[in-house]
Phi, psi and omega in degrees: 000146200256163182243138187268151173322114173247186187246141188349306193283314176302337167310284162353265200339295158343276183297345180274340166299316211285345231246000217276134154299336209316312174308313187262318175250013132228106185265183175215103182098196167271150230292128163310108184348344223203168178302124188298163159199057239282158191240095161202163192219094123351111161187153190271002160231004185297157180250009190239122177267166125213128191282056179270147188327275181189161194285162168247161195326333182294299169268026148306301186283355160285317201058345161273122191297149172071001208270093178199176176300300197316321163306316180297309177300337177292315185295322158294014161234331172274356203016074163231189196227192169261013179257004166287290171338295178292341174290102172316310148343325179274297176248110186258143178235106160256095179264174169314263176293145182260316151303137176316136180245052192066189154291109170314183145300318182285355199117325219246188187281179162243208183283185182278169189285134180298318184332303225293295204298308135003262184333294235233341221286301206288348193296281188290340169313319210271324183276341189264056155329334196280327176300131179215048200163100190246120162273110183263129178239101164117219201249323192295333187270343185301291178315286201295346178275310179248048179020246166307332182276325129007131191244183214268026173203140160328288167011257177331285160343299188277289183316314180315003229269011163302313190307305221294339199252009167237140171093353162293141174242187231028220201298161168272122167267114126285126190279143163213158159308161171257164228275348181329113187300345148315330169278037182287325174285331181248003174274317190297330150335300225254351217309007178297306176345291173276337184270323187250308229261332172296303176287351172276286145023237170023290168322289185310313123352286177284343161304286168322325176297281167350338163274349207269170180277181165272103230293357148322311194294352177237042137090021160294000000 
């Protein structure tokens, strides 16, 4: 898969991410296990963020954000397909963490690394104007995108998201779980979710995309 064309300065940026170490030689806590390998799709006109927790083994060994189960169920809730997905024109992918942050004892991921966001997040947010649709996925992106609006449980948070996507200005925070097939047990709790809170998802998604320039028009 080819990487679409950025402009000088997000190229700069891009390689000043790729190169950042902070998780292994200055950590907050302990050292990240493994070798860094920050995951991230940068851009100056997509209108679509999506804002997730941090990569998983899978995509450490890709280097492409999502090319996991969990991308699939995220793309079947945005009903896009990947190759949409994957345009950088379109869609830009920033999570809290940019590296695989290991294993818990149970398996399971652990949280994103604390270093990324600090460091990195208002930097690049700041380089992407064109967003005007943020998936914030899971609780770390919720919180730092809708601060005080966030409410004290994902839950909670995710059921708000009529208030939270409406009446605000700069970008639309949509809240969603993350897509993760563990979470199979609470989309089934929840069936409002998929049921309600998805086809407006969709909606939006597609307004935005409708919106995005044309990839003739940046050199695609």
């Amino acid at each position: 898969m080819t990487q679409d064309p950025l402009p000088p300065s997000l190229v700069a940026l891009e390689a000043e991410v790729a190169g950042c170490r902070i998780c292994r030689d200055a950590p907050s806590g302990k050292p990240l296990p493994h070798e860094p390998r920050p995951v991230v799709r940068i851009s100056a006109t997509a209108r679509i963020l999506i804002a997730g927790q941090a990569p998983g083994v899978r995509v450490h060994a890709s280097g492409l954000p999502f090319t996991d189960p969990s991308g699939d169920r995220l793309r079947a809730w945005m009903g896009i397909d990947e190759t949409i997905f994957y345009d950088r024109a379109q869609v830009a992918v920033l999570a809290m963490g940019f590296c695989f942050p290991g294993h818990d004892a149970k398996g399971g991921d652990l949280p994103p690394r604390r270093e990324c966001a600090p460091a990195w997040r208002a930097r690049l947010m700041a380089a992407m104007p064109a967003v005007e649709l943020v998936l914030a996925v899971g609780r770390p992106a919720q919180l730092w995108h809708l601060g005080p609006r966030a409410a004290a449980s994902l839950t909670e948070t995710v059921a708000d998201w009529r208030a939270i996507t409406t009446g605000t200005s700069g970008p639309t925070v949509f809240p969603l779980p993350h897509p993760s097939w563990r979470n199979s047990a609470w989309l089934k709790r929840h069936s409002w979710f998929e049921a309600e809170a998805i086809p407006e998802l969709r909606r939006r998604v597609a307004a935005a995309l409708t919106h995005a320039p044309e990839r003739d028009s940046i050199g695609n």
